[in-house]
N, C-alpha and C positions, 0 to 999 in steps of 0.2 A: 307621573307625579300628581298629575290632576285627579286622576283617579284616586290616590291617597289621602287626599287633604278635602275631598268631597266629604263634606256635614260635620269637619272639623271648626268648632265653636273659637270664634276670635270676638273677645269682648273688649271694648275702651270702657274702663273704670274713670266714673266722672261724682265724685265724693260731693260736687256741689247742681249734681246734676237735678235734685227736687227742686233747688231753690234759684237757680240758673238757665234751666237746660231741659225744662218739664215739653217745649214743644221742639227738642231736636230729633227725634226721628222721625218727623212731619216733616222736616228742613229738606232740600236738594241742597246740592252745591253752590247754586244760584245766589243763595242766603247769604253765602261769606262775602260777596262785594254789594249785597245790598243793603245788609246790615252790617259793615264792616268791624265797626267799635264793638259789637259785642265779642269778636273773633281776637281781643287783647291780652295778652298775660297770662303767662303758666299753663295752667290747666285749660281755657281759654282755646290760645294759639297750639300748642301741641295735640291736648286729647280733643276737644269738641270739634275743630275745624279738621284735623286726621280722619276722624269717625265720617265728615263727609265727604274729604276726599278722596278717601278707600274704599267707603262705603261698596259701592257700585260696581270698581274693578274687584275687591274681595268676593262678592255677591257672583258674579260672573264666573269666576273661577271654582266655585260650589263650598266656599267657603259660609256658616251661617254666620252673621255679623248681627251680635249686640253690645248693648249699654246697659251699665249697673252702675251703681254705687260703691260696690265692694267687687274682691277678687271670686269669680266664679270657681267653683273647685273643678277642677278635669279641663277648665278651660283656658286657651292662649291670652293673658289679658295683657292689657296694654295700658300702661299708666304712668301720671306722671310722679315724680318723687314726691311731692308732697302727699299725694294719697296711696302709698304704697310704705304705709307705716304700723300693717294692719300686723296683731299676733296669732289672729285667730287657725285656726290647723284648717279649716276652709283655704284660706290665701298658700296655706304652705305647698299645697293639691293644685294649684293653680300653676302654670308655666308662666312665668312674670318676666315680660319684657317691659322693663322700665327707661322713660325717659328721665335723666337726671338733672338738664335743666344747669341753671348756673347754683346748685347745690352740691350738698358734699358727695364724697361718691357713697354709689349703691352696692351694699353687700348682701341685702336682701331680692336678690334679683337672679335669672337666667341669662338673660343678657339686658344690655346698656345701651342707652342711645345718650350720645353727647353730641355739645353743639356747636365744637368744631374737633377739630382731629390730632390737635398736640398734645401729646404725652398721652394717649389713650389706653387704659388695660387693657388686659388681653379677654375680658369680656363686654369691653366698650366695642359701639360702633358710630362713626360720624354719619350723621343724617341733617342736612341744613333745614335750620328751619325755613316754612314758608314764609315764601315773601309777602310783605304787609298787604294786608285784605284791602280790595278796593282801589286799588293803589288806583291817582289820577298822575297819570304824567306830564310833565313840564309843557307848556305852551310853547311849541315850537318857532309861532312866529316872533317871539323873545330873540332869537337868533344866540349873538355868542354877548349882547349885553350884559351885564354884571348889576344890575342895581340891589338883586336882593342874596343877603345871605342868611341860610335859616336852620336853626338845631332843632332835631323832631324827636321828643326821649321822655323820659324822666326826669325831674327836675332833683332828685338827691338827691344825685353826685355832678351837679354841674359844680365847672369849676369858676370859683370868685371871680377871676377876672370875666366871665361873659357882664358883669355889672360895671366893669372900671370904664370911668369917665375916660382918660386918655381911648380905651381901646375904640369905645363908642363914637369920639369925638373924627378920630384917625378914621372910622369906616365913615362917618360924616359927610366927613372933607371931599370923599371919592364919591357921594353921592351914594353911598351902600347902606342899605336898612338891614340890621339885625334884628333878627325875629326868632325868640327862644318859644316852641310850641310844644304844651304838655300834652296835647289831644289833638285831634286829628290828623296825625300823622300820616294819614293816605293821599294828603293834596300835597302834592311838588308843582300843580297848576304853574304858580307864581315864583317859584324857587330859582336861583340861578346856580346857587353853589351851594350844595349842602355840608355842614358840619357833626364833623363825629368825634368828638370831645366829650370826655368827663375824669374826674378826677377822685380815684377808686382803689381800693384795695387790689394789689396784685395780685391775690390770692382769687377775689371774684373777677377779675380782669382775662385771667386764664382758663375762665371756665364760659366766657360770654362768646355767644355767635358775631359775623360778621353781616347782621342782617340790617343795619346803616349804609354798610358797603353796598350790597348787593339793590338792595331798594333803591339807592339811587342811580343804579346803572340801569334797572329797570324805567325811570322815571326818567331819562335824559340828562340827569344832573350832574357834573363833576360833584368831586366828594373830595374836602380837605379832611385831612384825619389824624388824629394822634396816631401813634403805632402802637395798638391794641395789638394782643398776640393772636386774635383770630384773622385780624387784617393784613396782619405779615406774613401769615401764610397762605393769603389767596395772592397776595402781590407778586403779578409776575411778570410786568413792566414799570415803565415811570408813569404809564398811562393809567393805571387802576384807580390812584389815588396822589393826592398830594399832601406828602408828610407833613404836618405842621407840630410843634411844639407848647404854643403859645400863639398868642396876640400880634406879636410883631411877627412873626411865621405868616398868620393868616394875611397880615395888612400886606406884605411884599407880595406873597400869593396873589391877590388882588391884582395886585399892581404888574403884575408879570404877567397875567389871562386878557388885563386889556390892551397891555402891549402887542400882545400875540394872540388876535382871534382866532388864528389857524390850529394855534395851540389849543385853543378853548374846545373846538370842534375837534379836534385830536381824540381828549377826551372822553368828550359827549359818543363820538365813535366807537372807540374802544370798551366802553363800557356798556353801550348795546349788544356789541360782540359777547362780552362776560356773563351780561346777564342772562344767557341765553342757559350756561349751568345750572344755573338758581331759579327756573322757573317753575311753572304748577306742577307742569307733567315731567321734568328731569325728577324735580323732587318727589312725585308719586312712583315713579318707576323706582328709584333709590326704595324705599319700602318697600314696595314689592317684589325686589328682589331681595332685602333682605329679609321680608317674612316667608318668602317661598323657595329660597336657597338654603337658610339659617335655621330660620326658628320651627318653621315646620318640622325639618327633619329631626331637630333636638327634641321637640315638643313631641315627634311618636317615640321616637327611642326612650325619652324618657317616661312614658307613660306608666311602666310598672312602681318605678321609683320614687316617683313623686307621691306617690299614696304613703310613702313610709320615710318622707323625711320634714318630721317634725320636729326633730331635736335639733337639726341643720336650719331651720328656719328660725328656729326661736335665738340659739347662740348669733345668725346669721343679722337679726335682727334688733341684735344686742350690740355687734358690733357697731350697726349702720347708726344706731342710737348716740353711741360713743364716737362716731364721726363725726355726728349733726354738732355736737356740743365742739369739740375740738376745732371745726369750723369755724364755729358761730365766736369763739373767743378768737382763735387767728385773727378772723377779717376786723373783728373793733381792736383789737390791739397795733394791727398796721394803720387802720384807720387813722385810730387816735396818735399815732407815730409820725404820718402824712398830713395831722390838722396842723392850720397854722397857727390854731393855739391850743397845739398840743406838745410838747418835750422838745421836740429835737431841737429846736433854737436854745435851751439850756444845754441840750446836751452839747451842741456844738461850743458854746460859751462854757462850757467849762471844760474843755478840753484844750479851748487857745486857751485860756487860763493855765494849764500846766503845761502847752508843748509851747505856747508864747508865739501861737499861731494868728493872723489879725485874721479877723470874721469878712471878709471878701462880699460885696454886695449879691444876690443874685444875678448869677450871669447871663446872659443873654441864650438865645432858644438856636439852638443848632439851625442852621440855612433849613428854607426849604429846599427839596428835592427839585423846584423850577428853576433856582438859581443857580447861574452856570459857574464853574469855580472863577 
Protein backbone atom coordinates (compact mmCIF):
# COMPACT_ATOMS: atom_id res chain seq x y z
CA UNK A 1 0.00 0.00 0.00
CA UNK A 2 2.81 2.37 0.70
CA UNK A 3 4.24 1.83 -2.43
CA UNK A 4 0.80 3.05 -4.07
CA UNK A 5 0.15 6.05 -2.34
CA UNK A 6 4.10 7.10 -2.78
CA UNK A 7 4.01 11.05 -4.55
CA UNK A 8 0.06 10.86 -4.18
CA UNK A 9 -0.66 14.67 -3.78
CA UNK A 10 -2.87 15.46 -0.45
CA UNK A 11 -3.65 19.10 -0.29
CA UNK A 12 -5.61 21.09 2.92
CA UNK A 13 -7.56 23.85 1.10
CA UNK A 14 -7.34 27.01 3.31
CA UNK A 15 -9.64 29.75 1.19
CA UNK A 16 -8.18 32.27 4.00
CA UNK A 17 -4.96 31.04 3.81
CA UNK A 18 -3.29 34.67 2.11
CA UNK A 19 -4.89 36.54 4.56
CA UNK A 20 -4.50 34.18 7.75
CA UNK A 21 -2.09 31.52 7.07
CA UNK A 22 0.75 33.18 4.74
CA UNK A 23 3.47 31.67 7.35
CA UNK A 24 2.01 28.06 7.99
CA UNK A 25 4.15 26.03 6.14
CA UNK A 26 7.13 27.56 8.08
CA UNK A 27 4.81 26.37 11.22
CA UNK A 28 5.90 22.68 13.13
CA UNK A 29 3.42 21.37 15.31
CA UNK A 30 5.01 23.27 18.20
CA UNK A 31 2.99 26.40 16.82
CA UNK A 32 -0.42 25.03 17.99
CA UNK A 33 0.20 25.29 21.81
CA UNK A 34 2.31 28.33 21.47
CA UNK A 35 0.18 30.13 19.49
CA UNK A 36 -2.86 28.57 20.51
CA UNK A 37 -5.85 31.23 19.78
CA UNK A 38 -4.85 31.45 16.44
CA UNK A 39 -5.73 27.44 16.14
CA UNK A 40 -9.85 28.73 16.88
CA UNK A 41 -12.84 28.05 14.67
CA UNK A 42 -13.78 26.36 11.47
CA UNK A 43 -11.29 26.45 9.08
CA UNK A 44 -8.86 27.54 11.94
CA UNK A 45 -9.16 24.17 14.10
CA UNK A 46 -10.01 21.57 11.32
CA UNK A 47 -7.82 22.58 8.21
CA UNK A 48 -4.78 24.75 9.44
CA UNK A 49 -4.02 22.84 12.82
CA UNK A 50 -4.73 19.09 10.60
CA UNK A 51 -2.15 20.41 7.87
CA UNK A 52 0.21 20.25 10.95
CA UNK A 53 -0.57 17.61 12.55
CA UNK A 54 -0.53 15.25 9.55
CA UNK A 55 1.87 17.20 7.94
CA UNK A 56 4.92 15.07 9.04
CA UNK A 57 3.13 11.49 9.54
CA UNK A 58 1.62 12.13 5.75
CA UNK A 59 5.14 13.28 4.64
CA UNK A 60 6.67 9.89 6.01
CA UNK A 61 4.42 7.75 4.48
CA UNK A 62 5.57 9.23 0.79
CA UNK A 63 2.71 11.06 0.59
CA UNK A 64 3.43 15.00 -1.08
CA UNK A 65 1.42 17.30 1.36
CA UNK A 66 0.30 20.81 0.28
CA UNK A 67 -1.70 23.90 0.84
CA UNK A 68 -3.77 26.06 -1.54
CA UNK A 69 -6.55 28.17 -1.69
CA UNK A 70 -8.67 26.26 -4.04
CA UNK A 71 -9.36 22.50 -4.82
CA UNK A 72 -6.09 21.06 -6.81
CA UNK A 73 -7.38 19.11 -9.91
CA UNK A 74 -5.87 15.21 -9.61
CA UNK A 75 -5.42 15.99 -6.05
CA UNK A 76 -6.85 14.36 -2.52
CA UNK A 77 -8.01 17.73 -0.87
CA UNK A 78 -9.05 18.32 2.27
CA UNK A 79 -11.40 21.09 3.30
CA UNK A 80 -13.61 22.45 5.36
CA UNK A 81 -17.41 23.12 4.19
CA UNK A 82 -17.35 26.46 4.08
CA UNK A 83 -14.65 26.53 1.40
CA UNK A 84 -15.62 23.74 -0.56
CA UNK A 85 -18.36 25.58 -2.39
CA UNK A 86 -16.29 26.00 -5.35
CA UNK A 87 -18.11 25.27 -9.29
CA UNK A 88 -15.12 25.47 -10.95
CA UNK A 89 -14.49 21.85 -13.23
CA UNK A 90 -10.84 22.16 -11.43
CA UNK A 91 -12.61 21.18 -7.90
CA UNK A 92 -14.81 18.52 -9.81
CA UNK A 93 -11.04 16.54 -10.78
CA UNK A 94 -10.25 16.89 -7.29
CA UNK A 95 -10.97 13.79 -4.79
CA UNK A 96 -12.86 16.07 -2.08
CA UNK A 97 -12.78 14.92 1.44
CA UNK A 98 -14.83 17.35 3.15
CA UNK A 99 -15.15 18.28 6.77
CA UNK A 100 -18.71 19.48 7.40
CA UNK A 101 -18.30 21.02 10.50
CA UNK A 102 -21.75 21.90 12.37
CA UNK A 103 -23.17 22.78 8.80
CA UNK A 104 -25.58 21.38 6.59
CA UNK A 105 -24.53 18.30 4.89
CA UNK A 106 -22.18 17.90 2.07
CA UNK A 107 -23.32 16.63 -1.47
CA UNK A 108 -20.51 18.06 -3.09
CA UNK A 109 -18.01 15.76 -1.71
CA UNK A 110 -16.27 12.01 -1.72
CA UNK A 111 -16.52 11.58 1.52
CA UNK A 112 -17.51 13.44 5.04
CA UNK A 113 -16.04 14.11 8.06
CA UNK A 114 -18.53 14.82 10.98
CA UNK A 115 -18.15 15.80 14.48
CA UNK A 116 -19.66 13.31 16.15
CA UNK A 117 -21.24 10.05 14.88
CA UNK A 118 -25.25 10.23 15.27
CA UNK A 119 -27.16 9.70 12.50
CA UNK A 120 -24.28 9.66 10.04
CA UNK A 121 -24.65 8.94 6.02
CA UNK A 122 -23.28 6.41 4.49
CA UNK A 123 -20.63 8.82 3.20
CA UNK A 124 -19.94 10.47 6.62
CA UNK A 125 -17.27 9.58 8.80
CA UNK A 126 -16.86 10.57 12.65
CA UNK A 127 -13.35 12.06 13.23
CA UNK A 128 -13.28 14.02 16.86
CA UNK A 129 -12.11 17.18 16.69
CA UNK A 130 -8.82 18.14 18.43
CA UNK A 131 -8.61 18.84 21.56
CA UNK A 132 -8.36 22.65 22.41
CA UNK A 133 -4.78 23.88 21.48
CA UNK A 134 -2.59 24.71 24.43
CA UNK A 135 -4.76 23.42 26.68
CA UNK A 136 -3.38 24.36 30.65
CA UNK A 137 -4.79 21.86 32.96
CA UNK A 138 -6.38 22.37 36.33
CA UNK A 139 -4.00 23.11 39.47
CA UNK A 140 -3.92 20.03 41.07
CA UNK A 141 -3.09 21.39 44.36
CA UNK A 142 -6.81 22.91 44.26
CA UNK A 143 -7.58 19.28 45.35
CA UNK A 144 -11.44 18.39 45.25
CA UNK A 145 -12.24 22.27 46.38
CA UNK A 146 -15.22 23.87 44.41
CA UNK A 147 -14.76 27.64 44.45
CA UNK A 148 -14.77 28.22 40.77
CA UNK A 149 -17.22 27.29 38.20
CA UNK A 150 -16.45 28.51 34.57
CA UNK A 151 -18.25 28.39 30.90
CA UNK A 152 -15.43 28.38 28.10
CA UNK A 153 -17.50 28.96 24.50
CA UNK A 154 -19.19 31.40 22.64
CA UNK A 155 -21.28 33.71 24.15
CA UNK A 156 -24.58 33.41 21.41
CA UNK A 157 -26.12 30.91 22.51
CA UNK A 158 -25.61 31.22 26.19
CA UNK A 159 -28.60 30.69 27.99
CA UNK A 160 -30.31 33.81 30.00
CA UNK A 161 -30.21 32.54 33.11
CA UNK A 162 -26.07 32.36 33.19
CA UNK A 163 -27.24 36.33 34.04
CA UNK A 164 -30.02 35.66 36.74
CA UNK A 165 -29.40 37.22 39.99
CA UNK A 166 -31.06 34.33 42.18
CA UNK A 167 -28.65 31.77 40.14
CA UNK A 168 -25.65 34.17 40.80
CA UNK A 169 -26.74 34.99 44.35
CA UNK A 170 -27.40 30.85 45.22
CA UNK A 171 -23.56 30.11 43.75
CA UNK A 172 -22.69 33.16 46.08
CA UNK A 173 -23.87 31.93 49.12
CA UNK A 174 -21.58 28.59 48.52
CA UNK A 175 -18.73 30.64 48.05
CA UNK A 176 -18.63 29.77 43.91
CA UNK A 177 -17.63 32.38 41.39
CA UNK A 178 -19.09 32.05 37.96
CA UNK A 179 -17.02 32.95 35.23
CA UNK A 180 -18.49 33.00 31.60
CA UNK A 181 -14.98 33.09 29.20
CA UNK A 182 -15.40 34.09 25.57
CA UNK A 183 -11.49 33.68 24.93
CA UNK A 184 -8.95 31.86 26.28
CA UNK A 185 -10.31 28.89 26.55
CA UNK A 186 -7.07 26.78 26.95
CA UNK A 187 -6.67 27.83 30.90
CA UNK A 188 -8.66 25.25 33.27
CA UNK A 189 -5.52 26.52 35.51
CA UNK A 190 -8.22 27.88 38.06
CA UNK A 191 -11.27 25.96 37.10
CA UNK A 192 -13.02 23.68 39.41
CA UNK A 193 -16.00 22.51 37.46
CA UNK A 194 -16.61 23.17 34.15
CA UNK A 195 -19.91 24.13 32.27
CA UNK A 196 -21.43 22.96 28.97
CA UNK A 197 -24.54 24.77 28.50
CA UNK A 198 -26.06 26.73 25.92
CA UNK A 199 -29.29 27.23 24.50
CA UNK A 200 -29.65 26.25 20.71
CA UNK A 201 -31.35 25.07 17.99
CA UNK A 202 -31.68 21.26 17.77
CA UNK A 203 -31.01 21.17 14.42
CA UNK A 204 -27.28 22.86 15.14
CA UNK A 205 -27.22 20.88 18.49
CA UNK A 206 -26.99 17.63 16.38
CA UNK A 207 -24.47 18.36 14.49
CA UNK A 208 -21.90 19.87 17.39
CA UNK A 209 -18.76 17.94 18.76
CA UNK A 210 -18.35 16.87 22.38
CA UNK A 211 -15.21 18.86 22.41
CA UNK A 212 -16.39 20.82 26.11
CA UNK A 213 -16.53 17.19 27.32
CA UNK A 214 -13.56 15.89 26.41
CA UNK A 215 -11.26 19.12 27.08
CA UNK A 216 -12.20 19.00 30.26
CA UNK A 217 -11.33 15.42 31.11
CA UNK A 218 -8.15 16.35 29.64
CA UNK A 219 -7.77 19.37 31.98
CA UNK A 220 -8.67 17.55 35.40
CA UNK A 221 -12.01 19.10 35.53
CA UNK A 222 -15.65 17.56 36.23
CA UNK A 223 -18.01 18.80 33.56
CA UNK A 224 -21.73 19.63 34.40
CA UNK A 225 -23.46 19.48 31.08
CA UNK A 226 -26.85 19.80 29.47
CA UNK A 227 -27.46 16.62 27.29
CA UNK A 228 -26.06 17.74 24.13
CA UNK A 229 -26.65 14.72 21.56
CA UNK A 230 -22.86 14.55 21.01
CA UNK A 231 -22.39 14.19 25.03
CA UNK A 232 -25.02 11.35 25.22
CA UNK A 233 -23.25 9.32 23.12
CA UNK A 234 -19.74 9.48 24.57
CA UNK A 235 -21.57 8.93 28.18
CA UNK A 236 -20.83 5.66 29.38
CA UNK A 237 -21.04 6.09 33.01
CA UNK A 238 -22.32 8.52 35.72
CA UNK A 239 -18.82 9.42 35.95
CA UNK A 240 -18.35 11.25 32.27
CA UNK A 241 -20.37 14.08 33.24
CA UNK A 242 -23.13 15.44 35.48
CA UNK A 243 -26.53 16.06 33.63
CA UNK A 244 -27.64 19.37 34.63
CA UNK A 245 -30.74 21.05 33.19
CA UNK A 246 -30.63 24.38 34.55
CA UNK A 247 -29.63 26.56 37.50
CA UNK A 248 -31.14 24.76 40.31
CA UNK A 249 -29.51 21.41 38.56
CA UNK A 250 -26.04 22.97 38.77
CA UNK A 251 -26.65 24.63 42.43
CA UNK A 252 -27.64 20.91 44.06
CA UNK A 253 -24.55 19.74 41.83
CA UNK A 254 -22.59 21.84 44.00
CA UNK A 255 -23.76 20.98 46.70
CA UNK A 256 -23.63 17.08 46.27
CA UNK A 257 -19.38 17.29 45.02
CA UNK A 258 -18.84 19.10 48.46
CA UNK A 259 -20.51 16.77 50.34
CA UNK A 260 -18.69 13.93 48.66
CA UNK A 261 -14.94 14.72 47.85
CA UNK A 262 -14.45 11.21 47.06
CA UNK A 263 -17.15 11.71 44.66
CA UNK A 264 -15.40 14.74 43.22
CA UNK A 265 -12.10 12.67 42.69
CA UNK A 266 -14.29 9.91 41.21
CA UNK A 267 -14.66 12.23 38.49
CA UNK A 268 -11.61 13.93 38.05
CA UNK A 269 -10.46 10.14 37.73
CA UNK A 270 -12.57 8.80 35.29
CA UNK A 271 -12.15 11.50 33.07
CA UNK A 272 -8.36 11.14 32.84
CA UNK A 273 -9.19 7.67 31.93
CA UNK A 274 -11.58 9.21 28.73
CA UNK A 275 -9.46 11.57 27.80
CA UNK A 276 -7.02 9.31 26.84
CA UNK A 277 -9.56 8.67 23.38
CA UNK A 278 -9.54 12.24 22.42
CA UNK A 279 -6.08 12.92 22.40
CA UNK A 280 -3.43 14.36 19.76
CA UNK A 281 -2.25 11.14 18.69
CA UNK A 282 -5.69 8.72 19.16
CA UNK A 283 -7.00 11.59 16.90
CA UNK A 284 -4.06 11.51 14.31
CA UNK A 285 -4.11 7.98 14.03
CA UNK A 286 -8.28 8.23 13.46
CA UNK A 287 -7.03 10.16 9.95
CA UNK A 288 -4.62 8.25 9.03
CA UNK A 289 -6.25 5.41 8.99
CA UNK A 290 -9.02 6.90 7.52
CA UNK A 291 -6.99 8.61 4.67
CA UNK A 292 -4.86 5.32 4.19
CA UNK A 293 -7.78 2.72 4.58
CA UNK A 294 -10.60 4.96 2.85
CA UNK A 295 -9.64 7.56 0.75
CA UNK A 296 -6.71 6.50 -0.76
CA UNK A 297 -7.91 3.59 -2.13
CA UNK A 298 -11.29 5.51 -3.44
CA UNK A 299 -9.01 8.30 -4.51
CA UNK A 300 -6.91 5.68 -7.16
CA UNK A 301 -9.92 3.73 -8.31
CA UNK A 302 -11.47 6.74 -8.92
CA UNK A 303 -8.87 8.36 -10.98
CA UNK A 304 -10.06 7.71 -14.47
CA UNK A 305 -13.66 9.11 -13.30
CA UNK A 306 -13.12 12.01 -11.89
CA UNK A 307 -11.78 13.71 -15.09
CA UNK A 308 -15.37 13.28 -16.56
CA UNK A 309 -17.56 14.15 -13.76
CA UNK A 310 -18.66 17.51 -14.17
CA UNK A 311 -22.24 17.42 -14.64
CA UNK A 312 -22.17 15.26 -11.16
CA UNK A 313 -20.48 17.99 -9.59
CA UNK A 314 -22.26 20.86 -10.72
CA UNK A 315 -26.10 19.15 -9.97
CA UNK A 316 -23.97 17.90 -6.96
CA UNK A 317 -23.31 21.33 -6.01
CA UNK A 318 -26.55 22.57 -6.58
CA UNK A 319 -27.97 20.33 -4.32
CA UNK A 320 -25.41 21.22 -1.45
CA UNK A 321 -26.49 24.96 -2.35
CA UNK A 322 -30.29 24.08 -1.70
CA UNK A 323 -29.13 22.39 1.69
CA UNK A 324 -27.19 25.47 3.04
CA UNK A 325 -30.54 27.51 2.53
CA UNK A 326 -33.07 24.85 3.81
CA UNK A 327 -30.65 24.93 6.94
CA UNK A 328 -30.09 28.24 7.43
CA UNK A 329 -34.19 28.92 7.59
CA UNK A 330 -34.60 25.52 9.87
CA UNK A 331 -32.24 26.55 12.51
CA UNK A 332 -33.86 30.57 12.81
CA UNK A 333 -37.29 29.24 12.63
CA UNK A 334 -36.58 26.88 15.80
CA UNK A 335 -34.58 29.52 17.10
CA UNK A 336 -37.10 32.01 16.87
CA UNK A 337 -39.58 29.03 18.31
CA UNK A 338 -37.13 28.53 21.42
CA UNK A 339 -36.81 32.56 21.98
CA UNK A 340 -38.41 33.71 24.84
CA UNK A 341 -39.73 36.35 23.04
CA UNK A 342 -40.65 34.50 20.36
CA UNK A 343 -44.31 32.51 19.76
CA UNK A 344 -44.58 29.80 21.65
CA UNK A 345 -45.93 31.58 24.82
CA UNK A 346 -49.03 32.68 22.33
CA UNK A 347 -49.03 29.80 21.09
CA UNK A 348 -49.41 28.09 24.30
CA UNK A 349 -52.02 30.85 25.31
CA UNK A 350 -54.10 30.18 22.87
CA UNK A 351 -54.54 26.77 23.08
CA UNK A 352 -55.61 26.94 27.09
CA UNK A 353 -57.80 29.34 25.59
CA UNK A 354 -59.78 26.64 23.50
CA UNK A 355 -58.87 23.43 25.41
CA UNK A 356 -59.38 25.54 28.89
CA UNK A 357 -56.03 24.27 29.85
CA UNK A 358 -54.30 26.82 32.92
CA UNK A 359 -50.70 27.85 31.68
CA UNK A 360 -48.63 25.82 34.52
CA UNK A 361 -45.55 27.80 35.63
CA UNK A 362 -42.27 26.61 34.34
CA UNK A 363 -41.33 23.42 35.97
CA UNK A 364 -38.54 22.64 37.58
CA UNK A 365 -35.25 20.92 35.94
CA UNK A 366 -35.26 17.16 36.09
CA UNK A 367 -32.66 15.95 39.33
CA UNK A 368 -29.30 15.83 38.66
CA UNK A 369 -27.84 12.51 37.76
CA UNK A 370 -25.76 12.92 41.54
CA UNK A 371 -28.98 12.79 43.33
CA UNK A 372 -29.99 9.69 44.73
CA UNK A 373 -33.63 8.71 44.17
Amino acid sequence: MREKQRGIRITFVLRNRDRDWSDLERLDESAIALDSRRFVGGRNSWIAQSYLRLRDALTERGFEVGLSRHFEPGALCIAHRDDANDFSHAASTAYRLVVRADRAPVHACDLAIVQNGLGAASHERFIPLWPQPGLVPRDPSRGAAIRSLAYQGRLGSAPEWFRSRAFLRDLGARGVAFEVRASGWESYRDVDLALAARRESPRVLATKPATKLYNAWHAGVPVLAMPEPAYLELRRSVFDFVEVHGPGDIVRAVDSLRRDPSLYRALVANGHQRAAEFGVERTRDRWLRLIESEAVPAFLRSKETREHRRLWHLGAMARQKVASRRHRIAVAWERWMDDPAGPRLAFDRLRAAFTRDTLAETPLSEPSNLQQP
